[in-house]
C-alpha positions as CSV (number, residue, x, y, z in Angstrom):
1,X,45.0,91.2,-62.4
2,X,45.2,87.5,-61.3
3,X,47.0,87.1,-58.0
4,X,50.1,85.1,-57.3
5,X,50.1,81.6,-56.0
6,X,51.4,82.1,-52.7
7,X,48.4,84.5,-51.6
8,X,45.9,82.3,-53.1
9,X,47.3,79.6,-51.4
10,X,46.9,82.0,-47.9
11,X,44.1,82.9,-48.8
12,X,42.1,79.6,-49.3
13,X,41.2,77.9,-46.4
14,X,40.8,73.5,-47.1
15,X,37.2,73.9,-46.3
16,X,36.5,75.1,-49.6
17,X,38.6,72.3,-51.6
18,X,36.3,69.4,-52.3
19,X,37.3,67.0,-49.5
20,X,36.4,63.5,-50.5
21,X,33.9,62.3,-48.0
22,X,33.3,58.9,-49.3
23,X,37.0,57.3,-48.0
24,X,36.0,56.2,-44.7
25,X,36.2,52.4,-43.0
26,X,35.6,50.8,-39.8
27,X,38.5,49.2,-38.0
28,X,37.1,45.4,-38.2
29,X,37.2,46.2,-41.8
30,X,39.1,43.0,-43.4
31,X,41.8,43.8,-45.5
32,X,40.0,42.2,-48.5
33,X,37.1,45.3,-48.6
34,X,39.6,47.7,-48.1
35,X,41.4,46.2,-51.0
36,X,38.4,45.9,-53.2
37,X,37.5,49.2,-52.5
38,X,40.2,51.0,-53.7
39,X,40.3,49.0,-57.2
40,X,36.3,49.5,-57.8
41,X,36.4,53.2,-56.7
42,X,39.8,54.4,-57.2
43,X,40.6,55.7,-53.6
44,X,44.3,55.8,-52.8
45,X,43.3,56.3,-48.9
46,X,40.7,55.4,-46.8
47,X,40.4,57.1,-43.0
48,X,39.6,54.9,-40.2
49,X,36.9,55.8,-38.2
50,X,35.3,54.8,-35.2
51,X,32.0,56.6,-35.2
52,X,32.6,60.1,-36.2
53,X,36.4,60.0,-34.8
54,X,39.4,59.4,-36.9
55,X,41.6,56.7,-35.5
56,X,44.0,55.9,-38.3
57,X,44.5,56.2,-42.0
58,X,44.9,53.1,-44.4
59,X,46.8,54.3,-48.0
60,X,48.0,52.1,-50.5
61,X,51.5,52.5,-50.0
62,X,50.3,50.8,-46.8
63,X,48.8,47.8,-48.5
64,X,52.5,47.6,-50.3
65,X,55.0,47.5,-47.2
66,X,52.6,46.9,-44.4
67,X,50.2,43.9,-46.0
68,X,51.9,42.2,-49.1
69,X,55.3,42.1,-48.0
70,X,54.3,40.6,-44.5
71,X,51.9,37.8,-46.5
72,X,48.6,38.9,-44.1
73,X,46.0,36.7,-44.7
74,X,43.0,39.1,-46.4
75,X,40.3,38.4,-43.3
76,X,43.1,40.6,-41.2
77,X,41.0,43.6,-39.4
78,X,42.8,47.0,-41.3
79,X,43.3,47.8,-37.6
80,X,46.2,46.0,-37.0
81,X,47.7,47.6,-40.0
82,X,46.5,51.2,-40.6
83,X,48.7,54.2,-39.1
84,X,47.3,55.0,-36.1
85,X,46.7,58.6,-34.3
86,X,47.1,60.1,-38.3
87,X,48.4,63.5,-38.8
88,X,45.0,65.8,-39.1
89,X,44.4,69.3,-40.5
90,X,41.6,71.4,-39.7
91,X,38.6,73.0,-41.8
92,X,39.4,76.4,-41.2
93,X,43.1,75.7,-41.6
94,X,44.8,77.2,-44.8
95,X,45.5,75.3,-47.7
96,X,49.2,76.3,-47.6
97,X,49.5,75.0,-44.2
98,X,47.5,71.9,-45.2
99,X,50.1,71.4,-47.9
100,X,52.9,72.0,-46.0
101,X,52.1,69.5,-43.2
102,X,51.7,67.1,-46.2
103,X,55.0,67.9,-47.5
104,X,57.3,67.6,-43.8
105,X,55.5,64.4,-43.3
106,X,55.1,62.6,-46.8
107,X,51.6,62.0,-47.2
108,X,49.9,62.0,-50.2
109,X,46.4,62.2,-48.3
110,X,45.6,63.8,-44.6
111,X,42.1,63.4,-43.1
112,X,40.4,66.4,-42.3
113,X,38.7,67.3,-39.3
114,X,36.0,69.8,-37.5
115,X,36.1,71.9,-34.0
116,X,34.9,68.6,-32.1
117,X,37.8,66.4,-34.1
118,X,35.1,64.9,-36.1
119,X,36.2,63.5,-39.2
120,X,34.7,65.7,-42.2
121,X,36.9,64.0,-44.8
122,X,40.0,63.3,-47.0
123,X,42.5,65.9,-48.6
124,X,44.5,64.5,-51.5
125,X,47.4,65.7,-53.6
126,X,45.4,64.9,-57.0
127,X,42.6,67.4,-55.0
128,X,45.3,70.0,-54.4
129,X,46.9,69.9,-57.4
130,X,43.5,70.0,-59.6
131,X,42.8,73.5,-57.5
132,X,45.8,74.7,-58.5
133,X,45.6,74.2,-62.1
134,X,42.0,75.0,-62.0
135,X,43.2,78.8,-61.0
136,X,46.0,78.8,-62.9
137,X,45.5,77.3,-66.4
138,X,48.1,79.1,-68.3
139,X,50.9,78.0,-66.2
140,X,50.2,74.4,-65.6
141,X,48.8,73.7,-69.4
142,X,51.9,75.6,-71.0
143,X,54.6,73.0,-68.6
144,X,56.8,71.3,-71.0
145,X,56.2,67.5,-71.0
146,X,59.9,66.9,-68.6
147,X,60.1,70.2,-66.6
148,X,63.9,70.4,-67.3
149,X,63.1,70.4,-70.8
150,X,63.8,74.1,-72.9
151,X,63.1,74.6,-76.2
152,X,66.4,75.2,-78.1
153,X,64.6,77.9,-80.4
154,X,61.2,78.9,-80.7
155,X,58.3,77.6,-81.8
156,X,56.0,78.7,-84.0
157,X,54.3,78.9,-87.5
């Protein structure tokens, strides 16, 4: 018997979601790599780090409001743009508190971090929600194409 959601999601702890690891940027980083980066490899996010340490998160609702509507030139460091001090959560912290500090705050992404506050990598809605319909198949696949859409008789051959 399959469990429900709301236990899996107790259960689970972010440490076993795969965490992209690969979203990380310096803060001299000019605006122009950060850009490029996330057209050639399809990151919505990229964490700032300075060494091992998160310092700020760069997303591209970021490069909408914070960069083209202000006209920066493209050599600007992503320091003087990114969100500083980012929301983080913690390995061992579970995925349903993960999501939840995602939902009260409105981020798609929220970097992940160790014990020492070491940056170990980037949680994403797309990761969540792949996990969830990855355990629960059925339900996801069977959605109607609009989820206020209902079948006015049923289906069937």
């Amino acid at each position: 018997m399959s469990r429900p959601i709301e236990q899996i999601l107790r259960d689970v702890r972010v440490r076993q979601l795969r965490l992209q690891s690969d979203h990380r940027i310096e803060p001299s980083t000019p605006l122009s790599e950060v850009y490029r980066a996330f057209d050639e490899q399809r990151h919505g996010a990229a964490m700032v780090c300075e060494g091992d340490r998160v310092v700020g998160i760069f997303t591209q609702r970021d490069v909408l409001y914070r960069t083209a509507l202000e006209g920066l030139d493209p050599s600007t460091p992503v320091s003087e743009v990114m969100s500083s001090r980012p929301v983080t959560v913690h390995l061992d912290q579970r995925l349903d508190e993960a999501i939840t500090a995602m939902v009260d705050g409105g981020y798609r992404h929220i970097p992940v971090v160790d014990d020492e506050q070491h940056e170990v990598g980037l949680l994403s809605s797309r990761v969540i929600l792949r996990f969830i319909a990855d355990h629960f198949p059925e339900a996801v696949l069977n959605l109607p194409p609009r989820l206020h859409q209902v079948a006015s008789r049923p289906e069937g051959g």
